[in-house]
N, C-alpha and C positions, 0 to 999 in steps of 0.2 A: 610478632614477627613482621619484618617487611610486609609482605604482602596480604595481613590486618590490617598493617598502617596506610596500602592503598586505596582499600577495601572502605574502610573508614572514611579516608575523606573525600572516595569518591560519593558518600554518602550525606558528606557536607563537614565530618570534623577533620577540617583542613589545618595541620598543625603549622605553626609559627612561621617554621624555618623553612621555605620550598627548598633547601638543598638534602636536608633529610628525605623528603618526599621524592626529589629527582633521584638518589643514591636508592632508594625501595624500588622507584620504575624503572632504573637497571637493571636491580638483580631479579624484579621478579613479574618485567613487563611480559616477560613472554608466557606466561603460566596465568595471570588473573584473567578473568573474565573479559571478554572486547567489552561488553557494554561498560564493567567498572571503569574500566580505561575511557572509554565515550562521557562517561557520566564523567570522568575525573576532566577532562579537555573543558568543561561546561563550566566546572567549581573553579580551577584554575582560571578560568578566562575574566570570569565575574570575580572573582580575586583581584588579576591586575587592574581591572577598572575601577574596585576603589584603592589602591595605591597609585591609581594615577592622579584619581581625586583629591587624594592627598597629597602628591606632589612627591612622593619619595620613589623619586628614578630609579636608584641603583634596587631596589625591591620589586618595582615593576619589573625589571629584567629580570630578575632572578626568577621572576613566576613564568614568565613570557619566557625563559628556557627549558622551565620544569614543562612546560604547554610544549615546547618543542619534542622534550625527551618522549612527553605522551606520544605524541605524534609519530615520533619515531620506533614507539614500541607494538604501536601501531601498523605500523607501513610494514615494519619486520617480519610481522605475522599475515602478510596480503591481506588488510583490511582497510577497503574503503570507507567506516564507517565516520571518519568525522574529515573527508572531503569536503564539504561544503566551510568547515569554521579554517581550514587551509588557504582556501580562495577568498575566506573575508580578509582572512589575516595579511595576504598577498596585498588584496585593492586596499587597505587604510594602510598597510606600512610600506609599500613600496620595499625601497634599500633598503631599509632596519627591520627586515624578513629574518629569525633568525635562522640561521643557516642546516639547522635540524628542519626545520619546517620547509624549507628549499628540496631539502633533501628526502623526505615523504615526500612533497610533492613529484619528487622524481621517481618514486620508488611507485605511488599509487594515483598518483590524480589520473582523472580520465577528459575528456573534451570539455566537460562544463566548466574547466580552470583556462581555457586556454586564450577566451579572451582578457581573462583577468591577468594573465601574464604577459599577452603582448601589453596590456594598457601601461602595466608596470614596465615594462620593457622602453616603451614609449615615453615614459615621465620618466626617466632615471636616464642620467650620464656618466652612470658608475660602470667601468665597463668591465671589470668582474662580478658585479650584480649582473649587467646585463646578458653576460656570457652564461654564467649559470641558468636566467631564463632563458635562453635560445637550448641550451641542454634538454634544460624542461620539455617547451613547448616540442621541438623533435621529436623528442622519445615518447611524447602521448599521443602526436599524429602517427608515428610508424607504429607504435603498440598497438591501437586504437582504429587503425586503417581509415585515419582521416583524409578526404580528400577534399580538394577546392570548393567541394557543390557544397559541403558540409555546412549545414546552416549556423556555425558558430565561426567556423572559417568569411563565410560572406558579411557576419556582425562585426570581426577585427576588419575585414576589407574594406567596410562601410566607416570605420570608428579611427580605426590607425593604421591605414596602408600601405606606410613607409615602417611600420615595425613587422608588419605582416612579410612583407617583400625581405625583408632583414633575418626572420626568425621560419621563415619555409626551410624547407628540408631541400640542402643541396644550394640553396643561399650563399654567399661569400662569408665566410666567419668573420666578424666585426670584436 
């Protein structure tokens, strides 16, 4: 069944083809276990690193969306459990975030991503990349009840505070 097949390779037998894997954590991300899910975000991610090693693009992506859908099956279920590989994935890819993984972030990140998203917000000229972070960053200070004293708010002050002044709540939308 699907959700052997995710079971499996969150266990490490990670089969060939990440779209068969992505089509199991559709139909049955919301019923496995978070950790399998957790553990699968770890196996996938050391996956796309040796297909980058190898140089075959279009396969990294393919893993790096099965890593989104995780994520996504993820955030569905209010589980902040693999926050922290969200905010890596954020600060190394900037704009080529994939757009699942924007979207957990919106659903669950809490304050520890928010510098990592102005930074990106900061490096990018993409201004529907950048618009989707300013969505972000909003909705985890109002969810989150961040204010200016907040010591990760004072680290983007200190780091980027023309993205800071851009991505505050109540900001001119750019």
């Amino acid at each position: 069944s699907g959700a052997a097949v995710l079971i499996a390779a969150a266990d490490g037998d990670l089969p060939d083809d990440p779209e068969t894997l992505r089509l199991a954590v559709v139909a049955h991300g919301a019923t496995v276990a978070l950790t399998s899910l957790h553990r699968l975000i770890e196996r996938t991610r050391a996956r796309e690193g040796r297909e980058d090693v190898a140089g075959d693009h279009g396969r990294l992506e393919a893993w790096r969306v099965l890593r989104a859908t995780v994520h996504q099956a993820l955030a569905g279920r209010g589980s902040r459990l693999a926050v922290y590989d969200l905010r890596e994935t954020l600060a190394v890819l900037g704009a080529q975030t994939p757009v699942g993984m924007l979207s957990a972030l919106q659903q669950v990140a809490d304050a520890s991503v928010l510098d990592a998203v102005a930074e990106a917000y900061a490096d990018s000229d993409d201004a529907w990349f950048r618009g989707q972070l300013a969505t972000i960053f909003r909705e985890i200070v109002g969810r989150d009840g961040v204010t200016r004293r907040h010591a990760v708010i004072r680290k983007v002050a200190t780091r980027a505070p023309a993205a800071l002044a851009a991505l505050w709540p109540g900001a001119a939308r750019q």
